[in-house]
C-alpha positions in Angstrom: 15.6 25.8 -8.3 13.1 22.9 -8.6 12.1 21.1 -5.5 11.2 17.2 -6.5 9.4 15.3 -3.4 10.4 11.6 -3.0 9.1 8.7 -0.9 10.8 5.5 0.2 9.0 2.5 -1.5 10.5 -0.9 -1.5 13.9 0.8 0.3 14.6 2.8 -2.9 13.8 6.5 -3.2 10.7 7.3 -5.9 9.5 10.6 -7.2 6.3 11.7 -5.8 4.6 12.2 -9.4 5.6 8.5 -10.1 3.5 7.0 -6.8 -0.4 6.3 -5.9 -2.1 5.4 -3.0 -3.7 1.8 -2.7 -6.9 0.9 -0.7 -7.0 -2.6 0.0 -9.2 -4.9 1.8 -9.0 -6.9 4.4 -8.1 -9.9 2.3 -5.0 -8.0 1.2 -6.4 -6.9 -2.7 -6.4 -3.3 -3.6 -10.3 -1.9 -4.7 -8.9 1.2 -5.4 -6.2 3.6 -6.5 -5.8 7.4 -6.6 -2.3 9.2 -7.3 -0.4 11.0 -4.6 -0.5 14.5 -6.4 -4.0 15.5 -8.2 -4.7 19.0 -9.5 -1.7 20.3 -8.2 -2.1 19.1 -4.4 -0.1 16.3 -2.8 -1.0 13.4 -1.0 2.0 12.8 1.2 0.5 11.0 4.3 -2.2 8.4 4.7 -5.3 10.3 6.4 -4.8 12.5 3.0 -5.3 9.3 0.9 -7.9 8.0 3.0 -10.0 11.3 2.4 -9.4 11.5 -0.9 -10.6 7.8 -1.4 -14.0 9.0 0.7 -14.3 12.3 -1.0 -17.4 11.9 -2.6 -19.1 10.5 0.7 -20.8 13.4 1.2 -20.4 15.6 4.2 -17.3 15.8 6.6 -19.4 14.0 9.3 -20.1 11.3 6.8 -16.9 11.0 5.2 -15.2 10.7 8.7 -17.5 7.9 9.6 -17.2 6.1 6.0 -13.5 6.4 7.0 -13.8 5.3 10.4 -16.0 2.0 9.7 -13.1 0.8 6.2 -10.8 1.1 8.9 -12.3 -0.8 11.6 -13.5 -3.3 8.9 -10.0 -3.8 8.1 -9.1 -1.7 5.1 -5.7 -0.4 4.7 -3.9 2.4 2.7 0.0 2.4 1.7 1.7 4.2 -1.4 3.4 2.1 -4.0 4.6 3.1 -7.4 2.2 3.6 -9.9 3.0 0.6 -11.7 2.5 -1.5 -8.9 -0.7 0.0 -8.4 -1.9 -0.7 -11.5 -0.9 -4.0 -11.2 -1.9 -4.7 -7.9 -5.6 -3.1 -8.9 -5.9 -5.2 -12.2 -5.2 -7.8 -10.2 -8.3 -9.9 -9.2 -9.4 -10.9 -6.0 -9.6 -14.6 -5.5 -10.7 -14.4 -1.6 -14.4 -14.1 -3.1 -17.0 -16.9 -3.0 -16.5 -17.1 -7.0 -13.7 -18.1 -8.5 -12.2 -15.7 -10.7 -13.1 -15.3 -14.3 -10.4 -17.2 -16.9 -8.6 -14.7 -19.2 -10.7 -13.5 -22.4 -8.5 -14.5 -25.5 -9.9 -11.8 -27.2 -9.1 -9.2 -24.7 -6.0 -7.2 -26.7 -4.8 -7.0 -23.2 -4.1 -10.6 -22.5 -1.0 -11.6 -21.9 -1.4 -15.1 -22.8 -2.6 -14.5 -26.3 -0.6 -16.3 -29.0 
């Protein structure tokens, strides 16, 4: 028997493997994306997303307080499909000072290429 974990995302049911975890800032743009099951472990609740965004932030003591301070500076996690995180990650932020940078027509990626 295989056991296949699923989460509610936009009121429909989504396998696990098929989900990430978006940080976004306060503005409401994601800076980050990590998926909900790496190396075999699974990310099923926020404060597991929020320390493996800060896993690098050295030790425990700091990583708590790197946690503590995206928090309190408005930062938010939530789990979306992986496509929308993609998506919502390529997307880019246009709450900065600059406004953002026209689409390279040489970029294979562009949409808008003819």
């Amino acid at each position: 028997m295989t056991v296949q974990f699923s989460v509610l995302v936009g009121g429909l049911h989504v396998p696990l493997h098929e989900c990430d975890w978006i940080r976004r800032a306060p503005c409401g743009c994601a800076t980050a994306i990590c998926s909900a099951r790496i190396a075999g472990a699974v990310l099923a609740t926020e404060d597991d997303a929020w320390h493996e965004f800060y896993e690098d932030a050295g030790t425990k003591r700091h990583r708590e307080a790197a946690i503590r301070a995206a928090k309190k500076a408005g930062f938010t996690v939530e789990m979306n499909t992986v496509h929308n995180a993609v998506t919502a990650l390529m997307t880019p932020c246009t709450h900065g000072k600059a406004a953002p940078a026209q689409p390279d027509p040489t970029d294979p990626f562009n949409e808008d290429q003819p």
